[in-house]
C-alpha positions in Angstrom: 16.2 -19.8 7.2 16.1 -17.3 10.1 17.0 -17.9 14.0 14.5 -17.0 16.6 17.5 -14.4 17.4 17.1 -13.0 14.0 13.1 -12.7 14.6 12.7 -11.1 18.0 15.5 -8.2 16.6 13.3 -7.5 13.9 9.6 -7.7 15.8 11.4 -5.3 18.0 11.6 -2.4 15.7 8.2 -2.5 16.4 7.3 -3.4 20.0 9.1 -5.1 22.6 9.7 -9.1 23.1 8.3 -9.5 26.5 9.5 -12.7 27.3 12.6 -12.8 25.4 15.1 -13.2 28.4 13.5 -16.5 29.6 15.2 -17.8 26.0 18.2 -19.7 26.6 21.3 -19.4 24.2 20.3 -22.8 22.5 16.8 -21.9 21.8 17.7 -18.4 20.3 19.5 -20.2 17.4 16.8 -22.1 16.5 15.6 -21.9 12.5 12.7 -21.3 11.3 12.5 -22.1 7.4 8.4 -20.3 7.2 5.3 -18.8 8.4 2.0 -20.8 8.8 -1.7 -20.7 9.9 -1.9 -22.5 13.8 -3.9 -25.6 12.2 -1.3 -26.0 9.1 2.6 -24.6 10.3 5.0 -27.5 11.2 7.7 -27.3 13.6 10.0 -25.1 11.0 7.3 -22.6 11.0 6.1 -19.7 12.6 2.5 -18.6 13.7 0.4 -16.4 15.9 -2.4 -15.8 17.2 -4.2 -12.9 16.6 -8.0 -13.6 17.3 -9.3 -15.1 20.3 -12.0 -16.7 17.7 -8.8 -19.0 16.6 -7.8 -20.1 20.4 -9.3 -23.7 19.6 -5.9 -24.4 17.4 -3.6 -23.3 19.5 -3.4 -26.7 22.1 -3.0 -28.7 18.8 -0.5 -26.9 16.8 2.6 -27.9 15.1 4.3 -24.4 14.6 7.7 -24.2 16.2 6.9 -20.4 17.6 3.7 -18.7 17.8 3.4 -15.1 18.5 0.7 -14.6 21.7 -0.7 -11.9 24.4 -0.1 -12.5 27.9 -3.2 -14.2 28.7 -2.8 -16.9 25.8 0.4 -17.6 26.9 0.3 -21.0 29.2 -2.1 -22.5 26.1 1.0 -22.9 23.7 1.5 -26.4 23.8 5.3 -27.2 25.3 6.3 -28.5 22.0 6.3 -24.6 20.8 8.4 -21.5 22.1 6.0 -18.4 23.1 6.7 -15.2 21.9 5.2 -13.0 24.4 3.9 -9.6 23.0 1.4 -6.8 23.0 0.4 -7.2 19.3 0.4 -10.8 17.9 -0.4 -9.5 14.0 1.7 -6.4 14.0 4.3 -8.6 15.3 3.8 -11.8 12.5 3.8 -8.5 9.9 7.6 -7.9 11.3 8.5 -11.3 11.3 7.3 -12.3 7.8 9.8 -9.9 5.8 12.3 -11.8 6.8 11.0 -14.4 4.5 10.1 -13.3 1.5 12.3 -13.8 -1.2 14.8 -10.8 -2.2 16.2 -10.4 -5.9 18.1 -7.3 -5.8 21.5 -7.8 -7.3 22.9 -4.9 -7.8 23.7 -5.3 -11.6 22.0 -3.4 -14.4 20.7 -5.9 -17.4 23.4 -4.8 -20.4 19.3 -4.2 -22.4 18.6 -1.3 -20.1 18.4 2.4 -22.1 20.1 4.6 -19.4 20.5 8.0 -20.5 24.1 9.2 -20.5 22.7 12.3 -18.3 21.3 10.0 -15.3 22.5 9.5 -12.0 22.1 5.9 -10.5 22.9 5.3 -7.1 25.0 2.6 -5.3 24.4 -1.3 -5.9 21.2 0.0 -7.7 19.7 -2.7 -10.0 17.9 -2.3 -13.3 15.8 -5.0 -15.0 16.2 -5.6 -18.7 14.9 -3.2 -21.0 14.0 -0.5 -18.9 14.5 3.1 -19.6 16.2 5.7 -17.7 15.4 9.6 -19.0 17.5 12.0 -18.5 18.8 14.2 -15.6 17.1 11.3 -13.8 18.2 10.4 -10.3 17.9 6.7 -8.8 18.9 6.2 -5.0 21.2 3.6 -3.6 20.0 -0.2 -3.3 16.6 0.6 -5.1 15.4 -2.2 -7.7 14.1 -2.0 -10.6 12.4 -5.0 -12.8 12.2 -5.4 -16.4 10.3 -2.8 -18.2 10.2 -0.2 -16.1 9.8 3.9 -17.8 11.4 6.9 -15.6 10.8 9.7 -17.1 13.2 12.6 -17.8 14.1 14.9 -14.6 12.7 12.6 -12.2 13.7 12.0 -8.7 13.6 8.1 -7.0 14.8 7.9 -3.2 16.8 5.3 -1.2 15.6 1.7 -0.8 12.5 1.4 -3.7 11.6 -1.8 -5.3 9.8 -0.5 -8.7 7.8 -4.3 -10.0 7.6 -4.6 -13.9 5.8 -2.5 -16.6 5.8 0.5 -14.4 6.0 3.9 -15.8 7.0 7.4 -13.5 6.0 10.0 -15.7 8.7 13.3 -15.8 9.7 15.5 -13.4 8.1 13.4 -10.7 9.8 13.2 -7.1 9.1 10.2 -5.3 10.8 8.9 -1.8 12.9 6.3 -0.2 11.1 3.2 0.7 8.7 3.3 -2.2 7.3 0.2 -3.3 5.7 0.0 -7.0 4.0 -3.2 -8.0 3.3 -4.2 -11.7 1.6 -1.9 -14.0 1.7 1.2 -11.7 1.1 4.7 -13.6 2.7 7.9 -11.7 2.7 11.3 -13.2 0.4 10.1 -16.4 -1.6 13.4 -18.2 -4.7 13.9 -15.8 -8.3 14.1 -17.3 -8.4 17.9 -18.1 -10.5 19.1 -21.0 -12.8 22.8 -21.5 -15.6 22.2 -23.7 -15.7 24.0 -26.5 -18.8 25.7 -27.7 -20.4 21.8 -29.0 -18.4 19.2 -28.0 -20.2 16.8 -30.5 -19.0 18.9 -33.5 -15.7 20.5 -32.4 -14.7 18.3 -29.2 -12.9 19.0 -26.1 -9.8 21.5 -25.6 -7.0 19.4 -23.7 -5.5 21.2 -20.8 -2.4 20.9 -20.9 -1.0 19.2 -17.4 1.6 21.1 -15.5 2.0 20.1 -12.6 4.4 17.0 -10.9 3.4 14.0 -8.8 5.2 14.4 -5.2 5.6 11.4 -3.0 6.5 10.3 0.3 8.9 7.8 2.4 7.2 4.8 2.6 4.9 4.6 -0.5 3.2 1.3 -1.5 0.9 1.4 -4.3 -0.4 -1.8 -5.5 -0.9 -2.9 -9.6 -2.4 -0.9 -11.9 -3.3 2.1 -9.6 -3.0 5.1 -11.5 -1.8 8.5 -9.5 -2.0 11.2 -12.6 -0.3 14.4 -12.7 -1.3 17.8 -11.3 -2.8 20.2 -13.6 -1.1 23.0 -12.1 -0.4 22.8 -8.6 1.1 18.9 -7.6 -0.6 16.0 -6.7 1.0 14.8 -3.7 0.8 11.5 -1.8 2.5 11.7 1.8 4.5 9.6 4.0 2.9 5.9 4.6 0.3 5.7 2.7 -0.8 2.1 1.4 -2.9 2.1 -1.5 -4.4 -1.1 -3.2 -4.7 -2.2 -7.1 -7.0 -0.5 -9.5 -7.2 2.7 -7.7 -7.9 6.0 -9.4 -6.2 9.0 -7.8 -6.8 12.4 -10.4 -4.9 15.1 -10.6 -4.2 17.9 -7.7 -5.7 15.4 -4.9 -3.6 15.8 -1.8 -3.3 12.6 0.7 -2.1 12.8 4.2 0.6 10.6 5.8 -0.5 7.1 7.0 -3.7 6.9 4.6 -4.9 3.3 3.5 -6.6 3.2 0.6 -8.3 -0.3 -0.6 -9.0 -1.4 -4.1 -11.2 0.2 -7.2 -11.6 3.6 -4.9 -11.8 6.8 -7.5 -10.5 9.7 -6.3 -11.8 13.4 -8.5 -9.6 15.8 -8.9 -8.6 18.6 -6.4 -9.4 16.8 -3.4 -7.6 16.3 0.0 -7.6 13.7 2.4 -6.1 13.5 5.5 -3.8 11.4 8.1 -4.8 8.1 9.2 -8.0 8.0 7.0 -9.0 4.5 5.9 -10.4 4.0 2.6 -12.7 1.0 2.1 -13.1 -0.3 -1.5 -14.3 0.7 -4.1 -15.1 3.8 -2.6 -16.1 6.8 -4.7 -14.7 10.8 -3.6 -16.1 13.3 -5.3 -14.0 16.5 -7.1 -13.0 19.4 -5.1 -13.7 18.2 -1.5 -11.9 18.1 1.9 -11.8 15.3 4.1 -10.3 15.4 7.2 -8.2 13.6 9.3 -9.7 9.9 11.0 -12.0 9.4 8.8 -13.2 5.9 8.0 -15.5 5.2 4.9 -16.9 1.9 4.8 -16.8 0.0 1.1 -18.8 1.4 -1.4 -19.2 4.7 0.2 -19.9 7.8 -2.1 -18.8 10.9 -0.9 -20.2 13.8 -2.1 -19.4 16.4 -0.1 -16.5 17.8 2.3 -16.1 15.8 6.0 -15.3 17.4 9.0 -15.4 15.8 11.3 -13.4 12.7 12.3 -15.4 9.4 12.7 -16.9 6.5 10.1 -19.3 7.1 7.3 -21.3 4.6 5.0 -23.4 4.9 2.5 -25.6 3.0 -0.3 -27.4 -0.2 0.8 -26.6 -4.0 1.6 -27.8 -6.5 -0.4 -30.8 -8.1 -0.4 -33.3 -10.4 -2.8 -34.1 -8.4 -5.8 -37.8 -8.3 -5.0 -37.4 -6.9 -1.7 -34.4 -4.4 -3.3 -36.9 -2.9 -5.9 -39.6 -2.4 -2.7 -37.2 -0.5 -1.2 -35.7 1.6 -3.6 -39.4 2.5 -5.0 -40.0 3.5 -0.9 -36.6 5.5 -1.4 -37.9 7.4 -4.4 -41.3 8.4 -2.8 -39.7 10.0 0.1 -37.5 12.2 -1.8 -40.7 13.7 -3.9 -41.8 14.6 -0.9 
């Protein structure tokens, strides 16, 4: 449980309480056990409203506090406590770490392989039957689960929570803050290969990859993303970037700080993406291009070529009754023989 005390200290890294003086002494040690939706939270839980669309739950709900503008304000029914601020969802995003369950213990599980040369941090914990390379260096209070692979000569910050079955490939440096969910490949061999004179007869020469995986404070990369190696140069992932499951990032792409990424996106190799770009899914980038800062590509979207200039693309078409589809794309064929 968590006091309304406890909550407005921690939506205020954030943004400001507005109201919060007009809470008396009483009221600011009052729990809150949850968080809820405004037509299901009871009056242990916490709520908000976020979308004006959702204002006809409001007068009937249940929820102890509910996070609210200004102009929603008086509409909290007087058997909640308004929590006046600018941003209702930013604000609920705060408030919910403070209930989601924490299992860091601080102990390493006596299965763990920890190589004699490693350095592991203050009330670090380690999950049974991970391995630890050598020269590898783990930061204070980060977690890891069972099953987890570091890599020889690899650097892990302050503060990360690394989930199960994930593997950091050698020589990789990655930042404080990271957070790792379950399956997550860093620093894997990228898909480098020259063809040799037939590849059907005497296959592909590998090339060998060189290079490290380099990332930021702040990291979160969701399960079974895969973030491979750089060939020769790094491939480098900066500060506060937020990248879904099952996406593809290939060797040598470069992505700027505060990039979202959502799921299935492939990323080609040698390709750079700027700050604050958002990433729709399954989203396809093309090898060797530049994309730069502010750029917004709708799901789906197949980039081809280098964007300059800040603003939201799309491509590919919606769907529509198969008959109608096949019309169109026959329509689309005709004008490009023109």
């Amino acid at each position: 449980m968590i006091t309304i005390e406890q909550l407005i200290s921690q939506i205020e890294q954030r943004q400001p309480v507005l109201n919060k003086s007009e809470f008396s002494a009483e009221q600011l040690y009052v729990t809150l056990k949850g968080v809820g939706s405004l037509s299901d939270a009871d009056h242990t839980q916490l709520s908000f409203l976020a979308d004006p669309q959702y204002i006809s739950h409001l007068a009937s709900s249940k929820a102890r506090v509910v996070l609210v503008t200004e102009p929603y304000r008086a509409r909290v029914p007087a058997t909640s406590l308004a929590l006046v601020v600018a941003t209702p969802y930013l604000a609920y995003a705060s408030g919910s770490q403070l209930f989601e369950r924490k299992f860091s213990t601080g102990c390493i599980h006596p299965s763990a392989i920890i190589a004699d040369s490693a350095v592991i941090g203050a009330d670090v914990s380690i999950g049974a039957y991970c391995v630890i390379g050598e020269q590898v260096h783990i930061g204070a209070r980060s977690c890891l689960d069972a099953h987890v692979v570091i890599e020889a000569h690899t650097l892990i910050g302050d503060d990360c929570v690394i989930k199960s079955h994930v593997v950091v490939g050698h020589d990789c440096i990655i930042g404080n803050y990271a957070r790792f969910h379950a399956g997550v490949s860093i620093g894997a061999e990228g898909f480098g290969f020259a063809p040799t004179q037939d590849p059907s007869s005497s296959g592909w020469e590998r090339i060998a990859q060189l290079g490290r995986v380099i990332i930021g404070d702040h990291v979160r990369i969701g399960s079974h993303t895969c973030v491979d190696r750089g060939a020769i140069d790094d491939t480098v992932i900066g500060n506060h970037v937020i990248i879904d499951n099952l996406v593809q990032v290939a060797h040598n792409v470069r992505i700027g700080d505060g990039t979202a990424i959502a799921a299935k996106t492939g990323i080609a190799g040698s390709t750079t993406i700027g700050k604050r770009c958002i990433i729709g899914g399954a989203v396809g980038i093309n090898g060797h291009v530049q994309i730069t800062d502010d750029v917004t590509l709708s799901g789906m979207t197949m980039v081809t070529k280098s964007i300059k200039i800040a603003g939201s693309y799309s491509s590919g078409t919606a769907a529509m009754p198969t008959a109608k589809w096949r019309r169109a794309a026959v329509r689309f064929r005709q004008l490009g023989s023109d």
